[in-house]
N, C-alpha and C positions, 0 to 999 in steps of 0.2 A: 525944453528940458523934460523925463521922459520922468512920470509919475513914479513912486517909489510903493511896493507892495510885500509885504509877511504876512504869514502864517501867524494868528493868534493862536487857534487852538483846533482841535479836529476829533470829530464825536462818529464813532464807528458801530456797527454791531451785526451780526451775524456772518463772520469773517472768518473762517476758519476757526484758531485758537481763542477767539473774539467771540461765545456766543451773547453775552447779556451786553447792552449800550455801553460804553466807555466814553468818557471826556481824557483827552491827552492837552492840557494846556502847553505853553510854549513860551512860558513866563514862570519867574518864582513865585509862588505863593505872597509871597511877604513886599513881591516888587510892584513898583507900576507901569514896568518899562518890559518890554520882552526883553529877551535873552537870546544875546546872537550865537552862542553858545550854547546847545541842546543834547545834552548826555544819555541815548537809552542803555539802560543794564538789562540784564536779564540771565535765566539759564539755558541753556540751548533747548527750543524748543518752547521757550514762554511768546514768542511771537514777535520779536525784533524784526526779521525781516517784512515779515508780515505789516507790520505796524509800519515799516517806512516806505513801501511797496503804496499802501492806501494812501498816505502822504502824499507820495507822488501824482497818482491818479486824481486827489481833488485837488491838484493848485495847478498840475499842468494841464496843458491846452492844445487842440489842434497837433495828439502824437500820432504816431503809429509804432504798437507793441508788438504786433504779428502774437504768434498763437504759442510761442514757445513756454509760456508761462503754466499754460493751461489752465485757463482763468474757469473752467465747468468746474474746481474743485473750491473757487472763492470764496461760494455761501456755505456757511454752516451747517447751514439748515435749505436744501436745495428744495422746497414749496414756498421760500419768502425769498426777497431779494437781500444781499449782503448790500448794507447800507455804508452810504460815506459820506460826510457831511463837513464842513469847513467853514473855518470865521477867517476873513481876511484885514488886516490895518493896513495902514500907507504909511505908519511912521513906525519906531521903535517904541513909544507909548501905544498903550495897547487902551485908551478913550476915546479913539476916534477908529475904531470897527465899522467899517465899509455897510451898510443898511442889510440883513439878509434879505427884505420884500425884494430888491434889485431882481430881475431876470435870474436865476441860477444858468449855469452850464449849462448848451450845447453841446453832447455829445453825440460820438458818430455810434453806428451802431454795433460795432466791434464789442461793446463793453455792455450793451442791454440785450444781444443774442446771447450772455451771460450772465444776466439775472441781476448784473450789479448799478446800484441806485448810487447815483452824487449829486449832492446838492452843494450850494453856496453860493456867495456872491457871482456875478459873471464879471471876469474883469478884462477890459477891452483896452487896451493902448493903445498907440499908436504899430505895436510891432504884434498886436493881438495874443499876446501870449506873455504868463510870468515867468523870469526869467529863472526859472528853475531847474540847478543838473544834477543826477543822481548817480551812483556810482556803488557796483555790486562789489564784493567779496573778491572776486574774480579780476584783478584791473591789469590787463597786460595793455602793451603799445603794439598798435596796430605794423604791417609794413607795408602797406601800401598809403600813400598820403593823399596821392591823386584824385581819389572817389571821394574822399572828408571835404570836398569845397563848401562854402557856405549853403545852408541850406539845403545840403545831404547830409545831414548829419541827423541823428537824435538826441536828445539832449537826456534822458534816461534809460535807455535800450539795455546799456550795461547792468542797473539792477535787475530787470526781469531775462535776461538769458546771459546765460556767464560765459558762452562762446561771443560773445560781443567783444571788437578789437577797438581800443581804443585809437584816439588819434596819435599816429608815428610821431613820436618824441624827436628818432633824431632824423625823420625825416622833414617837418617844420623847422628846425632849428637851420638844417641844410637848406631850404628854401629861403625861410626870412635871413639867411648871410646870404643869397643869391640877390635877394632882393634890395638887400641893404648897398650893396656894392652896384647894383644898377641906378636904385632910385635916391642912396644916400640917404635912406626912410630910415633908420635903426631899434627906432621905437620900438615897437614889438619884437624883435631878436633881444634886445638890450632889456627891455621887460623880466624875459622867461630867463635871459642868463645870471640877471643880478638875483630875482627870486630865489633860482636853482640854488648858487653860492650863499644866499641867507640863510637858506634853511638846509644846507648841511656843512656851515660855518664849523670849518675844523676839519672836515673831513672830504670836501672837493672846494677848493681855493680857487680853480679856476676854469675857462670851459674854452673849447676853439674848435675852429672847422679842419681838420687836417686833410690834405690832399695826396691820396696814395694812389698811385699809378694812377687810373682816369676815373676812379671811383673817391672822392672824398669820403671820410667817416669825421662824426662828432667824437669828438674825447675829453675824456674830463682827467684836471691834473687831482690827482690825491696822494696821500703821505709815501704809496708807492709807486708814483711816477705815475704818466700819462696810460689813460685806458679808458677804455670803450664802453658805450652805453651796458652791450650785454654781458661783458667782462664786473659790473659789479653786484653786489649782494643783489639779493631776490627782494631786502625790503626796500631797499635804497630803489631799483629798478622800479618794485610798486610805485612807489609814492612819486622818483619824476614821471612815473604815465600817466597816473592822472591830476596830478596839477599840472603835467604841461596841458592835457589834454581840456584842461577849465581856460589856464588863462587862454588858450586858442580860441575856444570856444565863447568864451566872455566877447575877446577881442571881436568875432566875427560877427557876435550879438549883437556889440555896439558899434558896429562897422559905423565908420564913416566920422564919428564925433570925436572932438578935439580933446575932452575930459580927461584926466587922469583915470588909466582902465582898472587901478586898485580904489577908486573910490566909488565905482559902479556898485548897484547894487546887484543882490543875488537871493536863490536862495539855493543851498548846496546840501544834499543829501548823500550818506560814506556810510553803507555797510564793513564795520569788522574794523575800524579806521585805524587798529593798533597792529593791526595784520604784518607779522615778518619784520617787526620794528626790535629795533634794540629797546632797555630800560634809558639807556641816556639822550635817546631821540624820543622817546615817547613824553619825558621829560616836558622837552620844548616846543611837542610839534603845536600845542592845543595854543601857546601863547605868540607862537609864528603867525598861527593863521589866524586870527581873530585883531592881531596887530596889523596884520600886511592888508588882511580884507576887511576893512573895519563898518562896512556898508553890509558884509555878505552873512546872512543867517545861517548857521552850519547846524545839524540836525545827523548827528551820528550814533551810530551803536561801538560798542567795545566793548572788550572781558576785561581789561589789565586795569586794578588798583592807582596804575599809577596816571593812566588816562583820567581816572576818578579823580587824583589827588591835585591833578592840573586842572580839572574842571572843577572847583571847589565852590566858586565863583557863580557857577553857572547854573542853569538849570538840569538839573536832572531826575530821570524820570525810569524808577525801579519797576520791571512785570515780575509778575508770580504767579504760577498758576496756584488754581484752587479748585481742585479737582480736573473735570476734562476741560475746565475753561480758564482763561490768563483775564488778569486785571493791574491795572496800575496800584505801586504799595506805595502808601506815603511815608515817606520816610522822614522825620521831624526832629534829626540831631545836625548841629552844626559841625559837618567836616571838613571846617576852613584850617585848624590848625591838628590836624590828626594825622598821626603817621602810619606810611604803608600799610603795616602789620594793622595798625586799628582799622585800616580802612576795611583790609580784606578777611579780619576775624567779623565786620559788623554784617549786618541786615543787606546790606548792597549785594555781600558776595552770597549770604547764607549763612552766615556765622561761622567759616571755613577755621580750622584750628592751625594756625602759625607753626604745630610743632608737628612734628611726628606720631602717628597714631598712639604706641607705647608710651612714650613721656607725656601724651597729654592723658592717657589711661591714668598714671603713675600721680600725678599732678592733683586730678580730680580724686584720688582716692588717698589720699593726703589730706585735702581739704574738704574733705566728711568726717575723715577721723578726727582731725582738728577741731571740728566743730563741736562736739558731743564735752557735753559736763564734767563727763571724769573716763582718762582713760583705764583702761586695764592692762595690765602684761602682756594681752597678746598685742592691744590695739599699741603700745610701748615699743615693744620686739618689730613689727609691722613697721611705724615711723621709723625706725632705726635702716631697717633692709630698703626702703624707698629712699631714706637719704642715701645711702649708696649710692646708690642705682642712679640719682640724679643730682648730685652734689657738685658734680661737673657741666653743667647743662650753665650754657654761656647766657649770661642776663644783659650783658652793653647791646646797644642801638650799634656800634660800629666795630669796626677790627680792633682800634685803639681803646675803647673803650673794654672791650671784652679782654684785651689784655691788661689794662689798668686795673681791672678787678681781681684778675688772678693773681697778680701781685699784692693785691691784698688781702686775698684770701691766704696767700703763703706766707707772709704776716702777720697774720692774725693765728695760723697754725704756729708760727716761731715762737709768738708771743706769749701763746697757751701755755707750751711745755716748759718755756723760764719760770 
């Protein structure tokens, strides 16, 4: 049985938007377990990508990034080296952290003709490497399948260059039914198809190999009939590339062993992860994957509120800059039962105003005049023109509720005039 390895926590500094030390733990504050769920926030340009980019590079092992990144812009501070530093566990409690005296990292020299320092445990398995995949902004399906065999592949390529093709969705799917009707193996075909149908329960019911003229195509049945991988939405397309593109890649990790491949462990990293999603899939996707991969550590960034509101649970970890440099914000309110709207007026988003520049002008300037000890005629006349103005501004959470109120408000006007 094959040793089990996370990410505790990871201490950076002179990193681009990184210049002073940063600690990113990868557990709640208040927990003693990590968090297989890992939330970054930020605004564009606090250093998300950056920060999961260094993630990678100290847990993974034995890659190769090629030069697209253009890692000469990594340090900061180009007279010191941009530093990257990692605590590693073996279980989901985070009391038994791997010794730092251990040997650190072998690296090649791709990464020190670049000035950039990692340290941390060295962890040696049996397959030499943690099993960690990362996944850019950028996740199309590759079309050629032929060149992805085991062990040509990389298991992070796609964060540092966004021309990187994932593994062909429906040309694996096309193979493992090739293989399945040869070997009667259905395992991994029957894997990726029940997955696919879990996680867009309601919306593809079901998946088959169809054979047109001498070319067969995959097709997925949905509420309008049968249709083809590139025939659907651009977020639905995202998301089967790259989870087909993991379980493949899982699979061929754990080539060979009898295990259930959703109980393997992982560690999975997703720039942008609400990327091209609807609100009613973003919904379910955070409690999909943490249910189906319940071994796999996920470590993503997102914009959407509602990715937050899914992750409540979990840990999450706010950047902000503060001047030319970003640092982690603690954020210290419990948003297990808060809605949207609370989530995205708080500290997570920036304190973003729910309404419209005008009404919340209107708003705020109602509740100044409000506050003062005695009004005057003008500050009287003023309240008067502002209730106008927003005496209609819908106060319900829903559609029904927002009309259930105006029928009370035209009630309360009947009522007046009796």
């Amino acid at each position: 049985m094959n040793e089990t390895y996370y990410i505790k926590k990871i201490e950076i500094e002179n990193i681009k938007c990184f210049s002073k030390r940063i600690t990113i733990p990868f557990y709640k504050p208040d927990s003693k377990k990590l968090s297989n769920w890992n939330l970054i926030l930020g605004d564009n340009g606090s250093g998300k990508t950056t920060l999961l980019k260094s993630i990678y590079l100290a847990i993974a092992d034995d890659f190769y990034l090629g030069k697209e990144d253009n890692f000469s812009r990594y340090p900061r501070d180009s007279k010191k080296p941009a530093y990257i530093r990692s605590s590693i566990c073996k279980s989901w409690k985070t009391n038994d952290e791997i010794d730092d005296k251990i040997e650190s990292f072998r690296r090649s020299s791709f990464l020190e003709e670049f000035n950039i320092q990692i340290e941390g445990p060295s962890i040696r398995t049996s397959r030499k490497r943690v099993p960690v995949f990362a996944y850019g902004a950028t996740r199309r399906s590759g079309s050629n399948f032929k060149n992805q065999r085991r062990g040509r592949f990389e298991l992070g390529l796609s964060l540092f260059d966004e021309n990187t093709a994932l593994v062909s969705a429906e040309e694996w799917i096309l193979e493992a039914d090739y293989s399945s009707r040869i070997s009667k193996n259905k395992r991994h075909k029957n894997d990726v198809i029940e997955i696919l149908k879990k996680l867009f329960k309601g919306i593809i019911s079901d998946i088959r190999v169809k054979s047109r003229t001498k070319k067969p195509t995959v097709e997925f049945k949905t509420n309008y009939g049968w249709v083809e991988l590139n025939e659907l939405s651009l977020g639905y397309k995202t998301m089967v590339s790259w989870l087909v593109d993991f379980v493949y890649k899982l699979a061929e990790y754990y080539f060979g062993e009898k295990q259930d491949l959703f109980s393997k462990h992982a560690i999975v990293i997703i720039d942008e992860i609400d990327l091209h999603l609807h609100v009613t899939f973003q919904k379910k996707l955070v409690k999909f994957l943490t249910s189906t991969f319940k071994n796999v550590q996920f470590i993503v960034t997102a914009h959407s509120p509602l990715i937050v509101q899914a992750s409540s649970d979990a840990n999450i970890i706010l950047l902000k800059r503060y001047g030319s440099s970003s640092k982690p914000y603690e954020n210290e309110h419990d948003i297990s039962k808060w809605r949207i709207d609370q989530i995205y007026s708080s500290d997570l988003f920036g304190n973003v105003s729910v309404r419209k520049d005008n009404i919340e002008r209107l708003i705020k300037e109602k509740s100044k005049i409000l506050l003062k000890k005695e009004l005057t005629h003008t500050d009287k006349s003023r309240l008067k023109a502002i209730d106008a103005k927003i005496s209609d501004i819908p106060t319900g959470n829903s559609p029904l509720e927002i009309e259930a109120i105006e029928i009370l408000k035209k009630a309360a006007k009947i009522y007046k005039r009796k």
